[in-house]
LOTORZA-795339 format. One record per residue (C-alpha): residue number from 1; chain; x, y, z. Coordinates in Angstrom, 3 decimals, decimal comma. Layout:
! residues N
PT     n   chain          u          v          w
PT   NUM       A          X          Y          Z
...
This chain:
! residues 194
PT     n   chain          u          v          w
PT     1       A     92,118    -34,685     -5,112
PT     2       A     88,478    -35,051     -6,690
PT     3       A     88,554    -35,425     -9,561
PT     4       A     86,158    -32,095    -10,607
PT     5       A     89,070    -30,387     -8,999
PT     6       A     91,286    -31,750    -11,476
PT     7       A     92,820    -28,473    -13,571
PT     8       A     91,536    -29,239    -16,710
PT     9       A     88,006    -30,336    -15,236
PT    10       A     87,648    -27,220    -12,855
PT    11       A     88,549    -25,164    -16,101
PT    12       A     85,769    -26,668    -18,449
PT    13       A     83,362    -26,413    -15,389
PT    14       A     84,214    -22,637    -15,309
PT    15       A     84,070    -22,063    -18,519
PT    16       A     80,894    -23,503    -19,091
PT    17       A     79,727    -21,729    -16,962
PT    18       A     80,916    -18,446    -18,306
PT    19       A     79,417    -19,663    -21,490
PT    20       A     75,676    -20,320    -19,950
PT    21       A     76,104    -16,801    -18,561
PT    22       A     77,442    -15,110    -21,998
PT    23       A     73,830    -16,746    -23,282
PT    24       A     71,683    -15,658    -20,946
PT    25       A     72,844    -12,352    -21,322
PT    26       A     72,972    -12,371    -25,002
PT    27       A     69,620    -14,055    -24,855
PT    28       A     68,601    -11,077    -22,748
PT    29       A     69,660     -8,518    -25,523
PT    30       A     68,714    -10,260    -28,543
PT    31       A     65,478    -11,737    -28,060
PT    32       A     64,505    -14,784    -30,116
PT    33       A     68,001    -15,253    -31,578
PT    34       A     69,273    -18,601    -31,677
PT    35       A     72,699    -19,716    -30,640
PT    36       A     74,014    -22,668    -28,926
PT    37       A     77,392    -23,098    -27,048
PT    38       A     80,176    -25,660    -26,422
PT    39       A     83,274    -25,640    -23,515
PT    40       A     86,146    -27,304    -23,229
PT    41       A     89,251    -26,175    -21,089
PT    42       A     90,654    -23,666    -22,921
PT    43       A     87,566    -21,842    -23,266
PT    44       A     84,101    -22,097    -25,698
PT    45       A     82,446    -21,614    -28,968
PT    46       A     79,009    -19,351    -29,312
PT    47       A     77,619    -20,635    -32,488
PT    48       A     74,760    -18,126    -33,847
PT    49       A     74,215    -15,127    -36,235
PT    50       A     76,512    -12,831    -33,359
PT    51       A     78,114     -9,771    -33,881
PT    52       A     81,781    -10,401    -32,520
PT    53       A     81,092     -6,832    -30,397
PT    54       A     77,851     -8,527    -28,761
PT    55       A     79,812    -11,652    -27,973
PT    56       A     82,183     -9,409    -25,965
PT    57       A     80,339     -7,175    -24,150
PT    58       A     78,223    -10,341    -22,888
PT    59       A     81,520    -12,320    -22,153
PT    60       A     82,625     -9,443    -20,214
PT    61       A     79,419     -8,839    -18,234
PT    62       A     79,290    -12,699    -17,569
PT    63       A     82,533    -12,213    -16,086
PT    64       A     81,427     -9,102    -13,922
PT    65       A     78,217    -10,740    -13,282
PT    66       A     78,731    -14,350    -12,106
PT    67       A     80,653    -13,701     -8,666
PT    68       A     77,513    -11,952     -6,909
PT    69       A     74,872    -14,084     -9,636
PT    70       A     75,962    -18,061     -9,726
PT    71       A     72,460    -18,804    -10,888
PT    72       A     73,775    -17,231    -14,385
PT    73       A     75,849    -20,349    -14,987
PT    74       A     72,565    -22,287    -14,765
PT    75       A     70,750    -22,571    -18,405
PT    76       A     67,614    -24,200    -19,155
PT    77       A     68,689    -25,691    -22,238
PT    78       A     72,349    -27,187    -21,274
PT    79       A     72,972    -29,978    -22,983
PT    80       A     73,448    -31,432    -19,231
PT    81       A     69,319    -31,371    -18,856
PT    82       A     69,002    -33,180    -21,885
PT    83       A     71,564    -36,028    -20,888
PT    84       A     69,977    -36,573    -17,240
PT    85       A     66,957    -36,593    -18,721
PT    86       A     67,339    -39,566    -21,323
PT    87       A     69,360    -41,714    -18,498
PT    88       A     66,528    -41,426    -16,068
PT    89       A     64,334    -41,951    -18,990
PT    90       A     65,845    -44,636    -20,446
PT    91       A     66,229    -46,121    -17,084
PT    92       A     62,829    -46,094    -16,266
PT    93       A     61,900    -47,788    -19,247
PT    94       A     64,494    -50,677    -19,080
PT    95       A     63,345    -50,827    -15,501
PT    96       A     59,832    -51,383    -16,674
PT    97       A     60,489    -54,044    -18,883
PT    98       A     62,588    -55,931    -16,113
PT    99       A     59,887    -56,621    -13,562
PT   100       A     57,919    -58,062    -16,431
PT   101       A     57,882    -62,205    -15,775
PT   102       A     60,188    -63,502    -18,764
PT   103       A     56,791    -65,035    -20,395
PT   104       A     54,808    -62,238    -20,852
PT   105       A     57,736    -60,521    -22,937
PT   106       A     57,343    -62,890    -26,206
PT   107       A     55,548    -59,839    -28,107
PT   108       A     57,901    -56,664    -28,016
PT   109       A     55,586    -54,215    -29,154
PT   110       A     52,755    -55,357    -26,042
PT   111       A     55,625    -53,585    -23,529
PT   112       A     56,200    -50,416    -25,956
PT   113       A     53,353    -48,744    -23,883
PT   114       A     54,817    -49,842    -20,407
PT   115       A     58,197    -48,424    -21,528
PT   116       A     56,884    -45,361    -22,737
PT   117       A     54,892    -44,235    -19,712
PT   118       A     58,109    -45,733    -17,274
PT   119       A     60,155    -42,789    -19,490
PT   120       A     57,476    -40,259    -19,624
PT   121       A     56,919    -40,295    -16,060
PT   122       A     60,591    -40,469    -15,607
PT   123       A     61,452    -37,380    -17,828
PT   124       A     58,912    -35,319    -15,946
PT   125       A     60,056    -35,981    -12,652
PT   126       A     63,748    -35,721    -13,967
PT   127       A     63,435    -31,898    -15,221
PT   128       A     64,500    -30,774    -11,537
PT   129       A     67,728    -32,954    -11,656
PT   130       A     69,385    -31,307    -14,929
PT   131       A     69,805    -27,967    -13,228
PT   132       A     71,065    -29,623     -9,798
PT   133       A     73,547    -31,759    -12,281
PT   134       A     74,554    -28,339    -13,402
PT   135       A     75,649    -26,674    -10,331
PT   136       A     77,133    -29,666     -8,799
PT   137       A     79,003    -31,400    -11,603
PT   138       A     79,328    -29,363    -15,240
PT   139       A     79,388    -26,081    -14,074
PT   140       A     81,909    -24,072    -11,775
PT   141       A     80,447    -20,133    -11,460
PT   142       A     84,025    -19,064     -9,628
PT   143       A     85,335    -17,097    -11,883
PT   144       A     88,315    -15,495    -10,244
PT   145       A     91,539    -15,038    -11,978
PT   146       A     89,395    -15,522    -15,332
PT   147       A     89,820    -13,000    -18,762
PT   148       A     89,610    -13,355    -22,001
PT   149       A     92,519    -14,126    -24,208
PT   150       A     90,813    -13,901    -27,409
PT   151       A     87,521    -14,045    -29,418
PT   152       A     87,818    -15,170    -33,117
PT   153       A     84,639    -14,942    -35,156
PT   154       A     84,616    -17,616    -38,338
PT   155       A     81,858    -18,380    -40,511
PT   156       A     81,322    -22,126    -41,403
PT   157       A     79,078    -21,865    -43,953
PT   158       A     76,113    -19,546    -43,562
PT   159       A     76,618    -20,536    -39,642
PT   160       A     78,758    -17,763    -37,785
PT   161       A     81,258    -19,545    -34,595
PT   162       A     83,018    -17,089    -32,621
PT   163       A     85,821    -18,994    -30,755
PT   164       A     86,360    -17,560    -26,902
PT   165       A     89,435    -18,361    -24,986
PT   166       A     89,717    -17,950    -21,218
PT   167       A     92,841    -17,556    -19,771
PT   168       A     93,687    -17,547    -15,975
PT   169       A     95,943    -14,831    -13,988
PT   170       A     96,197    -11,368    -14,502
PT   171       A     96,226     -9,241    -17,643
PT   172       A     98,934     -9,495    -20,397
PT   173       A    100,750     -6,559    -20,654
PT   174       A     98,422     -4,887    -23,958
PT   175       A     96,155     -4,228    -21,027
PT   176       A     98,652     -3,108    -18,130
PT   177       A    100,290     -0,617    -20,578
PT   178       A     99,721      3,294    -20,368
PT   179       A     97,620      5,221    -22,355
PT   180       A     94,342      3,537    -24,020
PT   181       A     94,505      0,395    -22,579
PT   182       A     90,975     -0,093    -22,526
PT   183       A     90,592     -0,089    -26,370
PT   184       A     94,294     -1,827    -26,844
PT   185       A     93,005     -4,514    -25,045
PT   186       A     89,533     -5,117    -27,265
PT   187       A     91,266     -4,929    -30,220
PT   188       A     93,570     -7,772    -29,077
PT   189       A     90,893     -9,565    -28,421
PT   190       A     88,283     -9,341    -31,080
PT   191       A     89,989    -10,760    -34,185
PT   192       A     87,468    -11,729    -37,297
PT   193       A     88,740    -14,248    -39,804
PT   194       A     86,885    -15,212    -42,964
């Protein structure tokens, strides 16, 4: 087994990737509202001024959304993109510095500019390679089998977190039940704490 198949690997992938979607598609409805986002395998935190409602309706959609639109689970400013880009970077630069002859590195600050163009350059030509890391190793836009199991908005400080948990199979029974199931279900769901 590889080990991105691994269950609680191929769970954080997915659920990342749920995540990038949710923000793209809150992104898409909010304009110019900040929020950032963090997965792990049981699910992910939004963190932004977000109405819980808002936070739903986009983790739904991303839900709907990502089996005919994988490119969803892509976002321009994963934290993935930033960590390619400072290896390469920092690579580059250490790389610079090595094929300098031993005698010519006495004074430090005379390679500063040799380091900083080697990670410049490098940074540049790495902004391809975060969004390929993305949908080959940190994201995972197969969502079947996925639902929600419960969104819990908290405020820590003046910051609003709204907690999202993913759960695999098929509905619990709030949602199979007769009647309203619909609105059953959301209330499960949504639950704001203080």
């Amino acid at each position: 087994m590889r080990l991105l198949d691994l269950p609680p690997i191929k769970r954080t992938r997915r659920n990342h990737a749920i995540e990038h979607a949710a923000v793209h598609i809150l992104a898409a409805r909010l304009p110019g509202r900040s929020m950032a986002g963090r997965s792990d395998a049981g699910g992910f935190f939004l963190l932004g001024n977000l109405e819980t409602e808002d936070v739903e309706h986009a983790v739904d959609e991303a839900l709907r959304r990502l089996p005919a639109e994988p490119e969803l689970a892509i976002h321009p400013n994963c934290g993935t993109n930033m960590v390619v880009g400072g290896l390469i970077a920092g690579a580059a630069a250490t790389l610079a510095v090595a094929f300098v002859p031993k005698r010519h590195r006495a004074g430090g600050l005379a390679l500063l500019p040799r380091m900083l163009l080697a990670g410049t350059f490098a940074s540049v030509a790495s902004q391809p390679l975060g969004p390929a890391a993305q949908r080959r190793w940190t994201t995972l836009p197969d969502v079947a089998g996925a639902r929600v199991g419960r969104i819990t908005r908290s405020m820590r400080g003046r910051l609003t977190v709204h907690r999202i948990t993913i759960d695999d199979g098929p509905p619990t029974d709030a949602a199979d039940g007769a009647g309203d199931a619909g609105a059953a279900d959301s209330r499960a769901r949504a639950v704001r704490t203080p």
